[in-house]
BANU-294345 format. One line per field, with one value per residue: residue number from 1; residue in three letters; y, z, x of N, C-alpha, C, O in turn. Coordinates in nm, 3 decimals. Example, Ala and Ser with C-alpha at 12.3 -4.5 7.8 and 13.67 -1.06 7.14 Angstrom:
seq <- [1:2] $
type <- [ala:ser] $
n.c2 <- [-0.569:-0.225] $
n.c3 <- [0.780:0.708] $
n.c1 <- [1.319:1.285] $
ca.c2 <- [-0.450:-0.106] $
ca.c3 <- [0.780:0.714] $
ca.c1 <- [1.230:1.367] $
c.c2 <- [-0.330:0.003] $
c.c3 <- [0.780:0.787] $
c.c1 <- [1.320:1.290] $
o.c2 <- [-0.332:0.114] $
o.c3 <- [0.846:0.804] $
o.c1 <- [1.424:1.341] $
END
This chain:
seq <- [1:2:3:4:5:6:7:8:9:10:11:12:13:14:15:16:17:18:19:20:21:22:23:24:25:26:27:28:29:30:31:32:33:34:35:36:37:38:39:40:41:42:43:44:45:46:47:48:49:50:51:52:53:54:55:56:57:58:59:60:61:62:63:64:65:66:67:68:69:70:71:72] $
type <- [unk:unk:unk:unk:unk:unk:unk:unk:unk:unk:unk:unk:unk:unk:unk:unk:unk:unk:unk:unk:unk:unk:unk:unk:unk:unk:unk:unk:unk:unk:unk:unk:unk:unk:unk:unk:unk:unk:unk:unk:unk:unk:unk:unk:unk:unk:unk:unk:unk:unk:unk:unk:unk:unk:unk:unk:unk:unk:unk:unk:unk:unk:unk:unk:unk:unk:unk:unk:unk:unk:unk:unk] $
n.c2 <- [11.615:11.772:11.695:11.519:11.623:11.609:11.440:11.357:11.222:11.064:11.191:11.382:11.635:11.945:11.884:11.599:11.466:11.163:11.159:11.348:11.644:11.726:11.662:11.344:11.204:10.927:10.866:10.833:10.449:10.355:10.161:10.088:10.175:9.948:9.752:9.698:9.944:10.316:10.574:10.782:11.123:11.336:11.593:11.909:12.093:12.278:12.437:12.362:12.108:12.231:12.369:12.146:12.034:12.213:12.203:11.975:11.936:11.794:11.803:11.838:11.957:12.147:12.284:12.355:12.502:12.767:12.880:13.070:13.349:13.532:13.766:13.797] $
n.c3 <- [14.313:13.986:13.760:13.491:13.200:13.001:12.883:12.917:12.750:13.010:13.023:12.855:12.813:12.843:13.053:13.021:13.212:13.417:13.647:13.889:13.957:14.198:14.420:14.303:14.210:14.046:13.707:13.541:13.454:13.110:12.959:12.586:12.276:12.083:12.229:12.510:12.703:12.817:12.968:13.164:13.256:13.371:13.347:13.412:13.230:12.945:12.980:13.217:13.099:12.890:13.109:13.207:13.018:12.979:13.256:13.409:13.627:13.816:13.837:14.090:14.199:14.065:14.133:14.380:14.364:14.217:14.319:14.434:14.644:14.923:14.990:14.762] $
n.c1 <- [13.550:13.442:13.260:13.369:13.479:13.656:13.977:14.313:14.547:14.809:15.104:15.118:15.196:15.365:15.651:15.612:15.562:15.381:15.241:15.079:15.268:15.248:15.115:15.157:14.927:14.811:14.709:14.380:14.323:14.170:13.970:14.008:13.836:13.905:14.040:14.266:14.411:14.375:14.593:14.510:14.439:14.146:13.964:13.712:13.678:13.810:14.001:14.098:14.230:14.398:14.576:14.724:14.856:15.026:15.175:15.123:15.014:14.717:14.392:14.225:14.493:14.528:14.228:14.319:14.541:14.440:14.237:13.966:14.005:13.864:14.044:14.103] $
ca.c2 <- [11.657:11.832:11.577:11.483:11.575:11.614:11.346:11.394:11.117:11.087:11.253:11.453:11.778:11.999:11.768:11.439:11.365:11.076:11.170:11.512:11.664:11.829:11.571:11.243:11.102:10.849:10.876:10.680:10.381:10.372:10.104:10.184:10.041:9.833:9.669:9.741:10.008:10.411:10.608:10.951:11.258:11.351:11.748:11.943:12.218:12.255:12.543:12.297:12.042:12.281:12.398:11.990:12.023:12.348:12.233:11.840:11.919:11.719:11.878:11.877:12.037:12.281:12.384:12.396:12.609:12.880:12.894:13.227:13.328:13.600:13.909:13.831] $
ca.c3 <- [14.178:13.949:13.644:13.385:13.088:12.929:12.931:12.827:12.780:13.079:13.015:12.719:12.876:12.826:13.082:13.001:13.353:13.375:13.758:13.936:13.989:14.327:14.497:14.250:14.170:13.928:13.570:13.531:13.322:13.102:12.823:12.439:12.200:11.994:12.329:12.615:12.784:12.778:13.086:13.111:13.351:13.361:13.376:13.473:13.151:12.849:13.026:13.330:12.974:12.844:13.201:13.236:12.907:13.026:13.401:13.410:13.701:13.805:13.822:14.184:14.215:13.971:14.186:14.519:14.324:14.153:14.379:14.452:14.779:14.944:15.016:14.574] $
ca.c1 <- [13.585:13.351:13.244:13.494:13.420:13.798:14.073:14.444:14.674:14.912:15.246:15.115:15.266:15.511:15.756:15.621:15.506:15.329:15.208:15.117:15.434:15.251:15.060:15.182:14.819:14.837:14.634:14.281:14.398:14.013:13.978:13.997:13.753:13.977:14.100:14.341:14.415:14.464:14.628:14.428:14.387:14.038:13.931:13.626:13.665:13.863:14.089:14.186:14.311:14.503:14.682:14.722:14.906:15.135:15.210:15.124:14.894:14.582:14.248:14.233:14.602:14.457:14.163:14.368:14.656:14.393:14.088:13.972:14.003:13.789:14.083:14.135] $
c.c2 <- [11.680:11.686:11.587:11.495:11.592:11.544:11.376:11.311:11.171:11.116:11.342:11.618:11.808:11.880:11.645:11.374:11.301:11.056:11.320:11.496:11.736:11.690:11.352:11.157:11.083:10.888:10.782:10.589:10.321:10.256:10.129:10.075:9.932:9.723:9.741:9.877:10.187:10.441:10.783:11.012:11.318:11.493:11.788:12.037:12.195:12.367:12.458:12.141:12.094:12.309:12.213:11.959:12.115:12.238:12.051:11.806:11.843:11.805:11.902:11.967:12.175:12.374:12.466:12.555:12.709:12.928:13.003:13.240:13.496:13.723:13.895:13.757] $
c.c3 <- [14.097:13.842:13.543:13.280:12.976:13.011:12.840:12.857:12.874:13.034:12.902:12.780:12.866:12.925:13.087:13.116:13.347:13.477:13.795:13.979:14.153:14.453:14.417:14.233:14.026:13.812:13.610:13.430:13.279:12.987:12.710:12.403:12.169:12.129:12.427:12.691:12.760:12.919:13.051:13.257:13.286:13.422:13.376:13.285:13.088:12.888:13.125:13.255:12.971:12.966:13.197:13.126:12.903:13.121:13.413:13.593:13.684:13.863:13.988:14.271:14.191:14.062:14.313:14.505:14.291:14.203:14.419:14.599:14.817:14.977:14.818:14.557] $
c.c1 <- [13.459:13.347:13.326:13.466:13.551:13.900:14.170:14.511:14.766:15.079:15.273:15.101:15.368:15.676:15.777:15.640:15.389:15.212:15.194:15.208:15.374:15.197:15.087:15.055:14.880:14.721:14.489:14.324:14.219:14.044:13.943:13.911:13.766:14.054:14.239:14.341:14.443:14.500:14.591:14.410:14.256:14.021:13.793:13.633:13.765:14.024:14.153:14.291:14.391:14.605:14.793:14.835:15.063:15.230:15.241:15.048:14.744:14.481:14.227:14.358:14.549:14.350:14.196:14.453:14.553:14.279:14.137:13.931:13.898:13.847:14.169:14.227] $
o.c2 <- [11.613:11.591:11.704:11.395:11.584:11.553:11.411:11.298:11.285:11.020:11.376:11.690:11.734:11.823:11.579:11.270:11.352:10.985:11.406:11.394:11.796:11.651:11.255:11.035:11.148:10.957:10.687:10.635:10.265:10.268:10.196:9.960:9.834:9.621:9.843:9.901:10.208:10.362:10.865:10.948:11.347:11.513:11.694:11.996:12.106:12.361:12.473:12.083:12.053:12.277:12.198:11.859:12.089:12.192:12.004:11.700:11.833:11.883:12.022:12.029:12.273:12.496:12.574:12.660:12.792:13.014:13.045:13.169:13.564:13.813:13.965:13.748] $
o.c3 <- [14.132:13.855:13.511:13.225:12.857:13.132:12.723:12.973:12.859:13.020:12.855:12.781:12.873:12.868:13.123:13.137:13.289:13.453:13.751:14.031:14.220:14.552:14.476:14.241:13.944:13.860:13.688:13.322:13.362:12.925:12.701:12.445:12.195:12.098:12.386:12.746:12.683:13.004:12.965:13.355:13.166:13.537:13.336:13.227:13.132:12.824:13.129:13.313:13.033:12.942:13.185:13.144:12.846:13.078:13.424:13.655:13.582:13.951:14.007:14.375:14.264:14.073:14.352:14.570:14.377:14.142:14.440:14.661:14.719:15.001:14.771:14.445] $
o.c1 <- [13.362:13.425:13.350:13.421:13.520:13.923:14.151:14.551:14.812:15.155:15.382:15.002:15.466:15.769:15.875:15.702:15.293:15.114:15.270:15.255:15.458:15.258:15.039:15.071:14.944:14.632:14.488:14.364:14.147:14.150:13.840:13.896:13.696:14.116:14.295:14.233:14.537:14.459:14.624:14.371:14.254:14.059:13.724:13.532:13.839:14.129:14.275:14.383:14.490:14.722:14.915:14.905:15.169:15.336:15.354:15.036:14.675:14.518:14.208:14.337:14.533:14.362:14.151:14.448:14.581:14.216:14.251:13.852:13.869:13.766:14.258:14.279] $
END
């Protein structure tokens, strides 16, 4: 996975999945300042957020599903 530099609360997508709906990885659960816990999907770019936000795909779903292949 490329480096993380965008995180989106888990299930904060259009279907309020909480898990990829393709391969079911779970969220990173990261700790908040004030104490305990958040549950976050971690992205490469601000475009693989927003899909994450559409679809409720994880960043490695994402690159498998849209990678460019060499006949286009």
């Amino acid at each position: 996975m490329t480096q993380a530099l965008f995180g989106v609360v888990a299930g904060n997508n259009k279907f309020g999945f909480t898990d990829c709906p393709i391969c079911h990885r779970k969220p990173e659960t990261l700790p908040k300042q004030e104490g305990g816990t958040l549950d976050m999907f971690l992205f490469g770019d601000t475009l693989s957020s927003r899909e994450y936000q559409i679809s409720g795909l994880c960043q490695e779903c994402q690159d498998d599903l849209f990678k460019e292949t060499d006949d286009g």
